[in-house]
VEXLOGU-394616 format. One record per residue (C-alpha): x, y, z; residue in three letters; residue number from 1. Coordinates in nm, 4 decimals. Layout:
<rs>
       px       py       pz resn resi
        X        Y        Z  ALA  NUM
...
</rs>
This chain:
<rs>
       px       py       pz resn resi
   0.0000   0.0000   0.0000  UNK    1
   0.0939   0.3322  -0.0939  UNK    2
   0.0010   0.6572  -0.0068  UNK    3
   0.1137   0.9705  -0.2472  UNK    4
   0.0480   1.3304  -0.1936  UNK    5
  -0.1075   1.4825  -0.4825  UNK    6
  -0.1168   1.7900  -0.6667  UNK    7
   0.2114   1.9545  -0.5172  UNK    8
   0.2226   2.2355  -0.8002  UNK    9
  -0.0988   2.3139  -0.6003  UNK   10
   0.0156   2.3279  -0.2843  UNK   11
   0.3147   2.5651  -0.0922  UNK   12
   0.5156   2.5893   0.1589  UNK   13
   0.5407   2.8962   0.4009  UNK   14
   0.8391   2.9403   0.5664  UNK   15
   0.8208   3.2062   0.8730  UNK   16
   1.1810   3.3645   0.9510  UNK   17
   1.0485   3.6072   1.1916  UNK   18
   1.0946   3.5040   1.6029  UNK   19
   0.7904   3.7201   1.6217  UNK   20
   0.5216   3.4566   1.7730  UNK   21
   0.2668   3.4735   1.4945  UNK   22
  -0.1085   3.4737   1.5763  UNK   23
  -0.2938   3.1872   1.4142  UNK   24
  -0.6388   3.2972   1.2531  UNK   25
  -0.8077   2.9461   1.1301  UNK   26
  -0.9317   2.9599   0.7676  UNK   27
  -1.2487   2.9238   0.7464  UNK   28
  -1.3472   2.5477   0.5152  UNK   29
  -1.4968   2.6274   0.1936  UNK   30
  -1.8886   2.6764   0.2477  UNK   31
  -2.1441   2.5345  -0.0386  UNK   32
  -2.4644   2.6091  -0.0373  UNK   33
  -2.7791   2.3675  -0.1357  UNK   34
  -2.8253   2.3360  -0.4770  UNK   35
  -3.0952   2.5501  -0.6461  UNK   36
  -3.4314   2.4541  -0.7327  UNK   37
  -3.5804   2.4875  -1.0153  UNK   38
  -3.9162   2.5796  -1.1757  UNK   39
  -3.8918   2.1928  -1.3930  UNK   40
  -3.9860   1.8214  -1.3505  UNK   41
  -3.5983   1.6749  -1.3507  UNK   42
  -3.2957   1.7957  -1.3004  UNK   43
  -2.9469   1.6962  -1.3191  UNK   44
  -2.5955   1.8972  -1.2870  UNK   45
  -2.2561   1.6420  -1.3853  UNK   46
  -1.8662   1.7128  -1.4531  UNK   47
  -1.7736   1.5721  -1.7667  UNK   48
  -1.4529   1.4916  -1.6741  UNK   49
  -1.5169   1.3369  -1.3418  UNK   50
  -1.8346   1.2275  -1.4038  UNK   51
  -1.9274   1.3670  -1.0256  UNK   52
  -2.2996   1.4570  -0.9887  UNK   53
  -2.3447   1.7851  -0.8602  UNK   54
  -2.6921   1.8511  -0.8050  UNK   55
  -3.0248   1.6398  -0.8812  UNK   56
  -3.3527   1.6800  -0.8620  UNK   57
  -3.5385   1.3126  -0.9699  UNK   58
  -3.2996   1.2074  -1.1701  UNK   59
  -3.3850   0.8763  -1.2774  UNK   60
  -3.7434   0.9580  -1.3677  UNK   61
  -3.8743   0.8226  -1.6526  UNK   62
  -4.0156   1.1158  -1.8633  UNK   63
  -4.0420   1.1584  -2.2303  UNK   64
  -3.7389   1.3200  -2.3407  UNK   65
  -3.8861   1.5146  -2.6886  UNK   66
  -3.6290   1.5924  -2.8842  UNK   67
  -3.3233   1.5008  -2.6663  UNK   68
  -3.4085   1.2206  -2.8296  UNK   69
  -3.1704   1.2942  -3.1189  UNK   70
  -2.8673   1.3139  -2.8930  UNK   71
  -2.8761   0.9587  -2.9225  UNK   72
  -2.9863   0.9905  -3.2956  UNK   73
  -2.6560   1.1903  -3.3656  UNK   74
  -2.4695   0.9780  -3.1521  UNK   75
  -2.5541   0.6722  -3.3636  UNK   76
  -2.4183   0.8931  -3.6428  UNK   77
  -2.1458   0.9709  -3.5125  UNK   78
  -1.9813   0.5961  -3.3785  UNK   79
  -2.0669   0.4800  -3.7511  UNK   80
  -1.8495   0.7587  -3.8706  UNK   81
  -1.6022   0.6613  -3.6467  UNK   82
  -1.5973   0.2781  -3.7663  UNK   83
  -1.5958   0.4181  -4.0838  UNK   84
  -1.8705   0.2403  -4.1825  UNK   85
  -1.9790   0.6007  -4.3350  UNK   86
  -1.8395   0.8833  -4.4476  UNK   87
  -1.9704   1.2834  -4.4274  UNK   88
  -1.9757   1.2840  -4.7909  UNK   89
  -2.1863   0.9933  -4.8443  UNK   90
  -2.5200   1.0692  -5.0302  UNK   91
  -2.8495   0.9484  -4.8936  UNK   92
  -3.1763   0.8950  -5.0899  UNK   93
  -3.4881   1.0871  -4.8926  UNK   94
  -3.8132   0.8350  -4.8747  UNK   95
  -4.1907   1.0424  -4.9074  UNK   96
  -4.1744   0.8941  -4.5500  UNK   97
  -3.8664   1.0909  -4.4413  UNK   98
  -3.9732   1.4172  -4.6133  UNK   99
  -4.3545   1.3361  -4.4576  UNK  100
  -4.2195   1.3319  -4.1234  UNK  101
  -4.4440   1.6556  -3.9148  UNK  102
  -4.2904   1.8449  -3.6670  UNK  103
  -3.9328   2.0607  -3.6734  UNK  104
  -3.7718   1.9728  -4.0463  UNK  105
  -3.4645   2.0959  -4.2107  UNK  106
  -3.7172   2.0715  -4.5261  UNK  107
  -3.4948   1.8004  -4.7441  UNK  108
  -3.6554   1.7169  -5.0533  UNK  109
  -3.8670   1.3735  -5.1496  UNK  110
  -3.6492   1.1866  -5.3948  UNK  111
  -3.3062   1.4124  -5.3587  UNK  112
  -3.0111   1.2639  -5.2145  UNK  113
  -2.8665   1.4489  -4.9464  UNK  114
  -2.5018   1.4104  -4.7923  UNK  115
  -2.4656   1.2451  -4.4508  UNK  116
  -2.2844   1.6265  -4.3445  UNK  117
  -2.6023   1.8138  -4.3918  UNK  118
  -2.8297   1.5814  -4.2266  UNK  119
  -2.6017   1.5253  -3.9334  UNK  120
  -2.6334   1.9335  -3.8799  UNK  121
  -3.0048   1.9471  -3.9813  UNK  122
  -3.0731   1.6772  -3.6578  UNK  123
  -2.8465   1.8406  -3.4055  UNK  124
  -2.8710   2.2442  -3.5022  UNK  125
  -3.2219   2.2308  -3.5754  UNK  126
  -3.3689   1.9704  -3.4886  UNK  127
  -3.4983   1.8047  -3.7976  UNK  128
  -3.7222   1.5406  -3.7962  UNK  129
  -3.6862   1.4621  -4.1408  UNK  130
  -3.3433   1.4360  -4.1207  UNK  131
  -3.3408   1.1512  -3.8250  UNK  132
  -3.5581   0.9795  -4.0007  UNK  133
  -3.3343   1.0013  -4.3443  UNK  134
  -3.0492   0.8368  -4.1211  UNK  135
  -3.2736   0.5952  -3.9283  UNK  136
  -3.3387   0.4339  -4.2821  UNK  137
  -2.9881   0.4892  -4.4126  UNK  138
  -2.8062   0.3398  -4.1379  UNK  139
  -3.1006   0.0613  -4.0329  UNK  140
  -3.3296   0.0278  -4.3227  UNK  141
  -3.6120   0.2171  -4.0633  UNK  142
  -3.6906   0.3767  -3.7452  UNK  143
  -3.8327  -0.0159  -3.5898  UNK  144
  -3.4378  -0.1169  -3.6545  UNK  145
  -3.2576   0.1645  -3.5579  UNK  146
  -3.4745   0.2410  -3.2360  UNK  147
  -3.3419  -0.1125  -3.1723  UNK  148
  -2.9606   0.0290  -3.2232  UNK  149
  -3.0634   0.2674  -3.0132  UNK  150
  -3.1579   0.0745  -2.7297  UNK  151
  -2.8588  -0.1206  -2.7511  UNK  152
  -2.6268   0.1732  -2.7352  UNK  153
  -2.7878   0.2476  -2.4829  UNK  154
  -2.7879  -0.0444  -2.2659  UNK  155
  -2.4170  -0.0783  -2.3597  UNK  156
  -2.3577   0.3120  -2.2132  UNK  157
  -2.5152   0.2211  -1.8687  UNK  158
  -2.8978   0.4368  -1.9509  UNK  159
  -3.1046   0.1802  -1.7378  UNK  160
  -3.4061   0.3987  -1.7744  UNK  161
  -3.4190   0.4883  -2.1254  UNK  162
  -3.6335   0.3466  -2.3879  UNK  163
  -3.6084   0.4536  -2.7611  UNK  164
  -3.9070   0.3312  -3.0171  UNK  165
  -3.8304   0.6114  -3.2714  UNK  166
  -3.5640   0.8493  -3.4237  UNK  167
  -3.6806   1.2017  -3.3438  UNK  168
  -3.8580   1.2153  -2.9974  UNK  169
  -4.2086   1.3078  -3.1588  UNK  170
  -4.4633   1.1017  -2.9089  UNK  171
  -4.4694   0.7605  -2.9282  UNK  172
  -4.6015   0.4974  -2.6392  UNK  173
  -4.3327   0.3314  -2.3930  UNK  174
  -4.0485   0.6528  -2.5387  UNK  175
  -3.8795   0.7634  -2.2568  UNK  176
  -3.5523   0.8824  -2.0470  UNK  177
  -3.4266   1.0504  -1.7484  UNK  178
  -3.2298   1.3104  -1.6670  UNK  179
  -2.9558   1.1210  -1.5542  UNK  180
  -2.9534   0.8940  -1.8905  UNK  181
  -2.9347   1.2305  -2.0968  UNK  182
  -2.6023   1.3320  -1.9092  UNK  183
  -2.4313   1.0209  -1.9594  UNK  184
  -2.5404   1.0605  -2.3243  UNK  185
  -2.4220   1.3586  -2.3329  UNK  186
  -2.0511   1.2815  -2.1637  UNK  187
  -2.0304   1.0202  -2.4065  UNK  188
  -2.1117   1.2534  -2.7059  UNK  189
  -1.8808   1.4844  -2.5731  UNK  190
  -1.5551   1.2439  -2.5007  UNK  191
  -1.6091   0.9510  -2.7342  UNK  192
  -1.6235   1.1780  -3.0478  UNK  193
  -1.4439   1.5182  -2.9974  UNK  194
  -1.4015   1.5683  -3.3775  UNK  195
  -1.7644   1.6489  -3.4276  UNK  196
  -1.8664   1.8287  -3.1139  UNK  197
  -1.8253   2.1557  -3.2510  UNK  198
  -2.1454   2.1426  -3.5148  UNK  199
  -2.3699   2.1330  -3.1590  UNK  200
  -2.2864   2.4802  -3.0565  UNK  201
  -2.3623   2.6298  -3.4119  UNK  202
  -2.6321   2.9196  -3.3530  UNK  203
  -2.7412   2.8796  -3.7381  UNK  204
  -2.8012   2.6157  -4.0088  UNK  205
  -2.8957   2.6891  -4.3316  UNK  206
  -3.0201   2.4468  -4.6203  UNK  207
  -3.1716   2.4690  -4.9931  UNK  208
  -3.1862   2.8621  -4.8678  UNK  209
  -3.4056   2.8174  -4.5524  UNK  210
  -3.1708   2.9535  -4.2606  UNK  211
  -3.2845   2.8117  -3.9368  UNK  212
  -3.1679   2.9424  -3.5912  UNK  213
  -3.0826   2.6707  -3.3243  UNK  214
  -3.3425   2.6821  -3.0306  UNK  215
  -3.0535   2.6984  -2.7511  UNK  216
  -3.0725   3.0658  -2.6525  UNK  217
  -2.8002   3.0108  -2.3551  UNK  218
  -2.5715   2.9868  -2.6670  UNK  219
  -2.6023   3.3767  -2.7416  UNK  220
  -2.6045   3.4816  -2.4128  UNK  221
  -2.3253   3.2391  -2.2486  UNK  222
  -2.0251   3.2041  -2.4345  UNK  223
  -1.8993   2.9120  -2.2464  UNK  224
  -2.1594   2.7296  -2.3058  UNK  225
  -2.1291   2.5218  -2.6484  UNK  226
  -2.4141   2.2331  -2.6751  UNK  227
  -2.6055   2.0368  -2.6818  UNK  228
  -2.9927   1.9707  -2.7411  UNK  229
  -3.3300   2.1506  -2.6418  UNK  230
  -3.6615   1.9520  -2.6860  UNK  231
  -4.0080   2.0044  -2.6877  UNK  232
  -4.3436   1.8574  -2.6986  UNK  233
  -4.6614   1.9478  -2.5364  UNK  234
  -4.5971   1.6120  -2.3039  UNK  235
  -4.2699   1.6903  -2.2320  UNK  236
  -4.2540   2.0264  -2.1630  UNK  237
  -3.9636   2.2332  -2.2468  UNK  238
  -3.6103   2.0065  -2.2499  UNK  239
  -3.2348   2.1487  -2.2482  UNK  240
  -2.9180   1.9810  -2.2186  UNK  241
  -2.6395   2.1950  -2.2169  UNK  242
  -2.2746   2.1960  -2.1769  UNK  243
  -2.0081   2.4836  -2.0799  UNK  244
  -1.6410   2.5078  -2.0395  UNK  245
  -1.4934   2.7574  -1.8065  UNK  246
  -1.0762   2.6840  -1.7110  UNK  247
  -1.0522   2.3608  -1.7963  UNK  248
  -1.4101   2.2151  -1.6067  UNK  249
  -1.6788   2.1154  -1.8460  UNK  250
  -2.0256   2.0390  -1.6716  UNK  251
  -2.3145   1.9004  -1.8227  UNK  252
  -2.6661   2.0248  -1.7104  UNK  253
  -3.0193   1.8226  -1.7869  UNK  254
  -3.3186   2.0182  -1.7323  UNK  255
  -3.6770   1.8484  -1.7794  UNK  256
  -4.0279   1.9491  -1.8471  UNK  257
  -4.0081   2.3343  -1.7982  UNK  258
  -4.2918   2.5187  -1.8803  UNK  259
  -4.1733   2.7778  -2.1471  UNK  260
  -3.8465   2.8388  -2.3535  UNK  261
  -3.7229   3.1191  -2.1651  UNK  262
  -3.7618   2.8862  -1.8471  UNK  263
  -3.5311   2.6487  -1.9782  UNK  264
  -3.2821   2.8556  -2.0442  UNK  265
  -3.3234   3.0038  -1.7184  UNK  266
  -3.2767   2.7568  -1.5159  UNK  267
  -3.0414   2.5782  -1.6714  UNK  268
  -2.8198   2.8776  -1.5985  UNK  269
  -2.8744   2.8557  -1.2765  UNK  270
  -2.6937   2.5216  -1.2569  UNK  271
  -2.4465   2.5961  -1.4653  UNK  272
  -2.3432   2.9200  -1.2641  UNK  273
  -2.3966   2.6976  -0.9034  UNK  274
  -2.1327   2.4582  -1.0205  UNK  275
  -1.8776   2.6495  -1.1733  UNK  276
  -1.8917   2.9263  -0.8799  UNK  277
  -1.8658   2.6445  -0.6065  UNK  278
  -1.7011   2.3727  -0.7867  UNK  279
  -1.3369   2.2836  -0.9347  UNK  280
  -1.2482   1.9642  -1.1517  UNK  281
  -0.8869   1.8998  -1.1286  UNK  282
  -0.6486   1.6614  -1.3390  UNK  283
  -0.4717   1.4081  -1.1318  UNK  284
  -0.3421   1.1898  -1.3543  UNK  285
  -0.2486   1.1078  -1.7138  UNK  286
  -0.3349   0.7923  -1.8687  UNK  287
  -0.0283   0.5916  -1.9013  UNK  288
   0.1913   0.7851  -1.6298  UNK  289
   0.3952   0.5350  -1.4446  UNK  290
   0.2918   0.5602  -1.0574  UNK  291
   0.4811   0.3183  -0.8808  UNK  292
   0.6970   0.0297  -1.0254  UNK  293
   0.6488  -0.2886  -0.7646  UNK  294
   0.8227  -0.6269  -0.7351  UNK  295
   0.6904  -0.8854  -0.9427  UNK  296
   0.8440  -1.2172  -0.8872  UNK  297
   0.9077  -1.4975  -1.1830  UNK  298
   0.9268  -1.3002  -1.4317  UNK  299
   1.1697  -1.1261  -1.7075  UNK  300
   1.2397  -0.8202  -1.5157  UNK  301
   1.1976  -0.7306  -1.1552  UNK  302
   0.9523  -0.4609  -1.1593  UNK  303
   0.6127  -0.3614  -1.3073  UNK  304
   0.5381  -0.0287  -1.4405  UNK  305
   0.1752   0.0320  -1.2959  UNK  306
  -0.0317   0.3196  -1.3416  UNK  307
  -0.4119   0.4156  -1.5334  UNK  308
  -0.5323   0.3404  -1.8200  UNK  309
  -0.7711   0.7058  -1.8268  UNK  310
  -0.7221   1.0254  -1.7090  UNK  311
  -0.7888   1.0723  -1.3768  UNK  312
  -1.0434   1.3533  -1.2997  UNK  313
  -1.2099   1.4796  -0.9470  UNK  314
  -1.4278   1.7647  -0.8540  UNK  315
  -1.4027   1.8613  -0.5551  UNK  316
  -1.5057   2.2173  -0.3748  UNK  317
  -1.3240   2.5180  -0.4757  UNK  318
  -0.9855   2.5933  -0.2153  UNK  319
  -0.9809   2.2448  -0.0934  UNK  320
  -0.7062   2.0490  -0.3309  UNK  321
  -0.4359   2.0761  -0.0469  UNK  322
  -0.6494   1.7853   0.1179  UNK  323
  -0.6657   1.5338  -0.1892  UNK  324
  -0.4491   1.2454  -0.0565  UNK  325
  -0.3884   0.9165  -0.2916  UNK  326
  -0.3314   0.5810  -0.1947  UNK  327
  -0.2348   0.2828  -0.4216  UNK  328
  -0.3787  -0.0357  -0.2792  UNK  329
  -0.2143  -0.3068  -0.4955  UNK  330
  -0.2862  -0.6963  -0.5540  UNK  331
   0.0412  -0.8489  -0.3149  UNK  332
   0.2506  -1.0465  -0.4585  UNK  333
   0.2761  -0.9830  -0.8245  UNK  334
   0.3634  -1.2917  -1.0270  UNK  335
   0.4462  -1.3158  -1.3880  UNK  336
   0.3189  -1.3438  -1.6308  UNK  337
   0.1191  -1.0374  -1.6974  UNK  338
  -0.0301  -0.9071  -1.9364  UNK  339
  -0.0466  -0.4993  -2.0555  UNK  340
  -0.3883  -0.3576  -1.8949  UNK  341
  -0.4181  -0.6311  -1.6401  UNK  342
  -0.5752  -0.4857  -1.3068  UNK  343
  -0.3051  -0.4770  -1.0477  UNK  344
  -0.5165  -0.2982  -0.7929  UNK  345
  -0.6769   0.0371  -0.7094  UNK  346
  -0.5903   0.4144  -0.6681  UNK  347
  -0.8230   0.5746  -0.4252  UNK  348
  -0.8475   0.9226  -0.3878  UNK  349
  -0.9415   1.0660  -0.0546  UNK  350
  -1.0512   1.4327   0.0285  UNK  351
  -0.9500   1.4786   0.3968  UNK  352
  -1.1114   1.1411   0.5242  UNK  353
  -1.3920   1.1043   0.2436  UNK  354
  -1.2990   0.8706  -0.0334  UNK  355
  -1.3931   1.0817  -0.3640  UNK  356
  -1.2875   0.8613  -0.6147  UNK  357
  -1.1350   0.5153  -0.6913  UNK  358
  -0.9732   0.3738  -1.0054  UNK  359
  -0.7832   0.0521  -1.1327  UNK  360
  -0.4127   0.0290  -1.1518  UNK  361
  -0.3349  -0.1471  -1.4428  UNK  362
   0.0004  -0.3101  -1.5929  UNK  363
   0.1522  -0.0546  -1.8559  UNK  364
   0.3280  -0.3499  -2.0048  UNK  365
   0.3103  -0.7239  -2.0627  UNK  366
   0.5746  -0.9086  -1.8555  UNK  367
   0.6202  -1.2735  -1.9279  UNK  368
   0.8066  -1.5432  -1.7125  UNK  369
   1.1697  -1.5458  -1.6624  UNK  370
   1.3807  -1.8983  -1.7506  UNK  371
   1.3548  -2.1786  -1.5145  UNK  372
   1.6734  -2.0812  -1.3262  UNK  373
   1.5357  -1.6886  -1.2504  UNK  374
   1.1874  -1.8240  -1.1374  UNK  375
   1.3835  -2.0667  -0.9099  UNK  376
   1.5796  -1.8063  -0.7822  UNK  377
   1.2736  -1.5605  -0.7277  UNK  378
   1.1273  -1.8672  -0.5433  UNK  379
   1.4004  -1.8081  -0.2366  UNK  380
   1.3849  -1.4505  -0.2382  UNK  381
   1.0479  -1.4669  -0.2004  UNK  382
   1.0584  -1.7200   0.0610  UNK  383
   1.2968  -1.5160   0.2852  UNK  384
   1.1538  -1.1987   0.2149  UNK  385
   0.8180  -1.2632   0.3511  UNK  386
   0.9969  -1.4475   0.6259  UNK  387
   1.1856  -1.1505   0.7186  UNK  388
   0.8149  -0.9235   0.6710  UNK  389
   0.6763  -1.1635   0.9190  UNK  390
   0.9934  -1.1184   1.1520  UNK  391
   0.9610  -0.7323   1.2020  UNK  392
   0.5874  -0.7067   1.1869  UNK  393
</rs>
């Protein structure tokens, strides 16, 4: 077991010269108040780093999510781009049912073929219906398929309460999702695909000259915040998930079933501005930085370079990092072989005495066995040194 002090570019040390006896004022510890309430059915504040929940107001209640719907749409999008499965510039043919589809359009064209770019900004700037249904039947061969895709991506990114049965979020029986599904959507959109996050804080979209304004007014008056998705349906109320950046901390705010536009916005803002004033997300760790390098008997070397396989985030309250602590609780006795990203143990990460955050360590490299005559001699040295361990303790 190890125990590291983190963070010491954080920290300093004050050295007092004076033989002056120095009066000690205690600092006061870093007050938060509750989170704020809000005018709206759900609610959910998360880091997208850490992944810490901040605030939360019925989080896991099943509501119909409207058009937050085609987060997951674009998302779908998105991972097929990345298997390269499709490209931007691919061309798609547009079904009477895609160009029938009521509700918000982008107003594509029965019969055209339109590039997998343009509908990709048509269902995430504003909103279009016709588009997700376009890629639905592209990607699936319908919205019955790809509501299935759907589902599985989303069992697969841990949204136990979310249901999917059609591309766009217009009503539909057993449709639904929660606050806290959206988020994790969200973090996912956000991390897994950086390359195309930018198109979701675009302000304007225009196609076949119709110029349509996106419906998230927080990003005109809130220039940290850059995404993601509002939603609406008489059902659902008013829906926003949003995202801002401010020094390096990116949080991720859900708000549900508000009753107006402006409300949305409005409270959402309220969230945002609680967790950046109170908040801090700090980087602890990079992936692949070697943290300690232990023993490891029978094998082709002596040591094992251990450390994460992620970037370690934590959010803590603002003015408190000189109390993050670290301790590396590894599996004893380390044998080869091992493999590269075999769990070797855990990294928790303490904030005074409450644990904040824990981690695997893993094995940064494969090690394989040594010859007979090195396991042999590992064997004795072993032997004695656990005999010795059991001497002094």
């Amino acid at each position: 077991m190890l125990r590291l002090r983190l963070l010491p570019c954080l920290m300093c040390l004050v050295l007092v010269t004076s033989h002056a006896v120095a009066q000690v004022i205690p600092q006061p510890q870093t007050m938060i108040p509750a989170a704020p309430q809000l005018a709206a059915s759900s609610w959910i504040l998360m880091d997208a780093n850490s992944g810490r929940i901040l605030a939360q107001h019925n989080p896991d209640e099943r509501l119909p999510p409207a058009s937050l719907t085609k987060l997951m749409t674009a998302y779908l999008v998105e991972h097929e781009l990345d298997r390269g499965t499709i490209k931007l510039d691919d061309m798609v043919n547009i079904s009477e049912r895609a160009w029938r589809t009521g509700g918000s359009k982008m107003f594509i064209e029965v019969g055209n073929q339109v590039a997998i770019r343009d509908l990709l900004n048509g269902i995430v700037i504003v909103s279009g219906n016709d588009a997700s249904v376009a890629m639905a039947e592209h990607l699936a061969g319908g919205e019955v398929p790809f509501s299935d895709l759907m589902n599985q991506h989303a069992t697969r990114l841990d949204m136990h309460n979310t249901n999917f049965v059609n591309a766009t979020g217009l009503p539909g029986e057993n449709h639904y999702s929660t606050a806290r599904d959206m988020a994790l959507l969200s973090q996912h959109i956000i991390n897994d695909y950086p390359e195309h996050y930018a198109m979701y804080s675009e302000r304007n979209y225009t196609y076949g000259d119709i110029s349509q304004p996106n419906r998230n007014r927080l990003l005109w008056r809130d220039p940290s915040v850059d995404g993601l998705k509002t939603g609406w349906t008489s059902e659902a109320g008013y829906c926003l998930v949003a995202s801002a950046e401010r020094e390096d901390m990116r949080l991720i705010s859900v708000v549900m079933g508000t009753n107006s536009d402006e409300a949305r916005a409005q409270e959402t803002q309220k969230l945002l501005s609680y967790g950046f004033r109170y908040y801090e997300t700090l980087k602890l760790y990079d992936r692949g930085a070697v943290l300690t390098t232990p023993r490891i008997w029978g094998g082709s070397v002596n040591e094992l370079r251990v450390g994460v396989d992620d970037d370690v985030h934590m959010t803590l309250p603002r003015n408190r990092n000189a109390e993050l602590t670290a301790r590396l609780n590894l599996d004893s006795e380390l044998s080869a072989p091992v493999s590269l990203g075999d769990t070797v143990g855990t990294l928790e990460v303490r904030l005074g005495d409450e644990i904040i955050g824990e981690r695997s360590l893993v094995a940064l490299e494969g090690v394989e066995e040594g010859g007979l005559f090195k396991r042999l001699l590992d064997q004795v040295r072993r032997f004695f040194s656990g005999l010795l361990g059991r001497f002094f303790d």
